[in-house]
N, C-alpha and C positions, 0 to 999 in steps of 0.2 A: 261324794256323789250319792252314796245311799242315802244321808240326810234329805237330799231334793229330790232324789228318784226314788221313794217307798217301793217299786218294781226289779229294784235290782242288787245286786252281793256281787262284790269283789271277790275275787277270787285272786293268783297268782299274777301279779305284775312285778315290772321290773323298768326304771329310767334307765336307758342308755344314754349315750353321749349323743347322740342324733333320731333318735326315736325311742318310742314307747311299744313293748307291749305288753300284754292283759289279756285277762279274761274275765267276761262280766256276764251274772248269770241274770239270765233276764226271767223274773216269776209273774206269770200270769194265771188271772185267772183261767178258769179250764172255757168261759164262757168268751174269754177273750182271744180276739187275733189282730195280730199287728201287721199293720198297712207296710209300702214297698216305699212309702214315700219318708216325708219329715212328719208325718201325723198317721197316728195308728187306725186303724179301722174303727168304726161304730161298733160301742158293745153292747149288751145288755144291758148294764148300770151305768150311761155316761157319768154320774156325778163321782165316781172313782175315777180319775184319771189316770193312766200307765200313757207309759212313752216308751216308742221304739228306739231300738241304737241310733241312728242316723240324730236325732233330737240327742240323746245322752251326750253321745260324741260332740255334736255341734255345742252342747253347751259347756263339756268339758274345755274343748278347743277357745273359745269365749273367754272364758272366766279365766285358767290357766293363762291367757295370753296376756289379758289386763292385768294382771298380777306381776306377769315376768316382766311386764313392759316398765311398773309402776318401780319393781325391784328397781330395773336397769336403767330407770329415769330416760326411758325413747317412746313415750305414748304414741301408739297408733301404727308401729312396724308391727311387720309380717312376723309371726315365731311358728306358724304352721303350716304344711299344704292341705292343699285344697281338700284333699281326698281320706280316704281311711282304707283299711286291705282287712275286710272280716269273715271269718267262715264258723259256721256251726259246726258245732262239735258234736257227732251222734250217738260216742258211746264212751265208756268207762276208759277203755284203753286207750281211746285219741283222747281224753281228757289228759289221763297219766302222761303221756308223752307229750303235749303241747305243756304241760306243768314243769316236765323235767329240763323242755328245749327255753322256756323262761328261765328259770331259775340259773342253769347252766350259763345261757347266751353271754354276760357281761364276761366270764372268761374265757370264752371263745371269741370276744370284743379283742381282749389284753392279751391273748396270744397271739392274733391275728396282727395285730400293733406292732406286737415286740418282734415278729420273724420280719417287719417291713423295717422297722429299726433295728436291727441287730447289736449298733452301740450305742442307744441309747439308754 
């Protein structure tokens, strides 16, 4: 993603078995603000182009799907919904914490599994 979005750094993600999460730090200039919509606001320098989440995400969702589809040889199914669930992050410690509840989550997936299977 950072390849095609020079605006943004990956930060801690993790594939689950039925969703994704991440965090993506988005760097703008100090002269930039980004719009509410699929297209960020006018800046100063339009020939620098940044792109808001809504755009990253829709293109992540995009491309990722054409891929899995192409994997699974099913061109043209659904692999995502519609929507996304995002919050800014305001400071140092809900960073650490939203870091730790990534990293941790997939086994809190496998224990959560295992207490519903218990002989499996």
């Amino acid at each position: 993603m950072p390849i095609h979005y020079l605006n943004i750094r990956l930060d801690e993600f993790v594939i689950m078995p039925d969703h994704v999460h991440g965090i993506i730090f988005i760097e703008n200039d100090p002269d930039y603000h980004v719009g509410a919509g699929f297209k960020p606001a006018p800046t100063k320098n339009p020939k620098t182009k940044k792109h808001g989440l809504p755009e990253i995400i829709r293109a992540l969702k995009t491309f990722s799907a054409q891929r899995i589809n192409e994997i699974r040889n099913t061109p043209g199914q659904p692999v995502w919904q519609r929507s996304f669930i995002d919050r800014i992050i305001r400071n140092e410690s809900e960073l650490t914490r939203i870091r730790d509840y990534i990293v941790n989550n997939p086994l809190k997936w496998q224990f959560d599994k295992d207490k519903e299977n218990p002989n499996s």
